[in-house]
C-alpha positions in Angstrom: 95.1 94.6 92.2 97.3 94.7 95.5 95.9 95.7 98.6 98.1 98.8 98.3 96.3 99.5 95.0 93.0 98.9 96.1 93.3 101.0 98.7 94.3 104.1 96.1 91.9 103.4 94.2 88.9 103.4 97.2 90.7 106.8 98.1 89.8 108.4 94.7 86.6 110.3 94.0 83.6 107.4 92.9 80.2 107.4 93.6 80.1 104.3 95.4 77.5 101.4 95.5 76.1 100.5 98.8 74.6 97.7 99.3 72.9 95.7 102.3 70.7 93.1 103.2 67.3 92.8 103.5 65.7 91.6 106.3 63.3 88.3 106.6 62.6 86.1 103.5 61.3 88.2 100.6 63.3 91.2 101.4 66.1 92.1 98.8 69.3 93.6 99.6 69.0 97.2 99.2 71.6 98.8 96.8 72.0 102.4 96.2 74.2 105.1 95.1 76.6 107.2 97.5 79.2 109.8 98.3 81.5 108.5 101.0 84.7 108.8 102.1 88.1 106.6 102.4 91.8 107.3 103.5 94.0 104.1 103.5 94.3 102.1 106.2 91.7 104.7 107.8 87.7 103.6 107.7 84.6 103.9 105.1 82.5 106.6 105.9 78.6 107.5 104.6 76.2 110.1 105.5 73.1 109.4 105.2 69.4 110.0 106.7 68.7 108.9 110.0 65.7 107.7 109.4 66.2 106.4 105.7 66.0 102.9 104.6 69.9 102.9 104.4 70.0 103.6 108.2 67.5 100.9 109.2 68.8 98.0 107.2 72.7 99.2 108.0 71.2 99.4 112.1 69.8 95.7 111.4 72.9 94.0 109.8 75.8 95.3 111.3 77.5 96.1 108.4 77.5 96.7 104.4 79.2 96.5 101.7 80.5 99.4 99.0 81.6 98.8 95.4 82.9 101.9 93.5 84.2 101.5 89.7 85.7 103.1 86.8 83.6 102.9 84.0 85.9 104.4 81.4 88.7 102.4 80.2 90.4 100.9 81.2 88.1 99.4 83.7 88.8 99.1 87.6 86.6 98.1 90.6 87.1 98.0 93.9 84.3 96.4 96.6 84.7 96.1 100.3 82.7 95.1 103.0 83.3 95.0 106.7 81.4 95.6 110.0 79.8 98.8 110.8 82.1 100.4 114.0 80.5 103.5 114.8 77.0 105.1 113.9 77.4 109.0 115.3 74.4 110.8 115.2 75.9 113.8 115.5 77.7 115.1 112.0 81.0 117.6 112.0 80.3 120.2 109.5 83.6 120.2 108.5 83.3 116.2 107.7 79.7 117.0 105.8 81.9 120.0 103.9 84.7 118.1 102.6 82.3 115.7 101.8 80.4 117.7 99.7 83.7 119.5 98.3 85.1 115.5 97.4 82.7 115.4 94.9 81.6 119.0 93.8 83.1 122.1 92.4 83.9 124.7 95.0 80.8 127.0 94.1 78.5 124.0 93.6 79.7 122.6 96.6 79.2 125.9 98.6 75.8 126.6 97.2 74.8 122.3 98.0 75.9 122.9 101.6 73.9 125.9 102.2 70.5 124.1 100.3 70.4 121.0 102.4 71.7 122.6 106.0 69.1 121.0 107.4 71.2 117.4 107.0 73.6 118.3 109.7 70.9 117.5 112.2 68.9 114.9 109.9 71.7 112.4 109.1 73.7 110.4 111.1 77.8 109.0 109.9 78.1 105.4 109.5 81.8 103.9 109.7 82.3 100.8 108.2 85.8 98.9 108.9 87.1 97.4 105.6 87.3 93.4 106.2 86.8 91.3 103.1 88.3 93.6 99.9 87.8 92.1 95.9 89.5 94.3 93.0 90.2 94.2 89.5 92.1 96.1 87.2 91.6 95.3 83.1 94.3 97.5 81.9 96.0 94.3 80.8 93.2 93.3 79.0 92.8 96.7 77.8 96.3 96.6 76.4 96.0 93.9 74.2 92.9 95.3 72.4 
């Protein structure tokens, strides 16, 4: 994929996979399913609990990485990782919204927002700036099957 491409395609709607690391010897990076968000040339961005595991280990390394992929053929996947540039702990309801609408129905969406109001004041945004990028698109492959 081109950067160009890879940027579309961490634009469209995935649940992403974010993983970090672990901290001392035993611990294992932590990888988990997420919404986030992605404009090109713009930053990653994840809501998530202020006090969740996610927060701590993010706080503790600096930065994380997110891989998103299409499972249907043919198949694409995009992961980046980069340095975390701003935690806020403060969320914009419109941000949370359009978050919730990215990935939702507009009734379902609606009906999420008003269930879990409570997150506007539990979570905190994490922006993560897009450093090191790996991409593959099989439709090639794909083609000649």
């Amino acid at each position: 994929m081109s950067s160009t491409e890879r940027e579309r395609f961490l634009a469209g709607v995935h649940v992403g996979v974010l993983a970090v690391d672990g901290s001392g010897p035993a611990a294992a990076p932590l990888a988990v399913p997420i919404w986030y968000a992605y404009r090109p040339g713009g930053l990653v961005t994840v809501l998530t609990g202020r006090d969740s595991v996610k927060a701590g280990r993010i706080r503790a390394a600096g930065r994380f990485t997110l891989c998103v992929q299409q499972e249907q053929p043919p198949c694409r996947y995009v992961s980046v990782a980069g340095p975390v540039v701003a935690i806020e702990d403060r969320i914009d309801p419109a941000e949370r919204a359009a978050l919730a609408h990215r990935y939702l129905p507009p009734a379902t969406a609606l009906s999420y927002l008003a269930a879990t109001a409570e997150q506007l004041v539990a979570d905190i945004a994490v922006r993560m700036r897009p450093e090191r990028w790996l991409g593959a698109d099989f439709s090639s492959i794909a083609e000649r099957l």
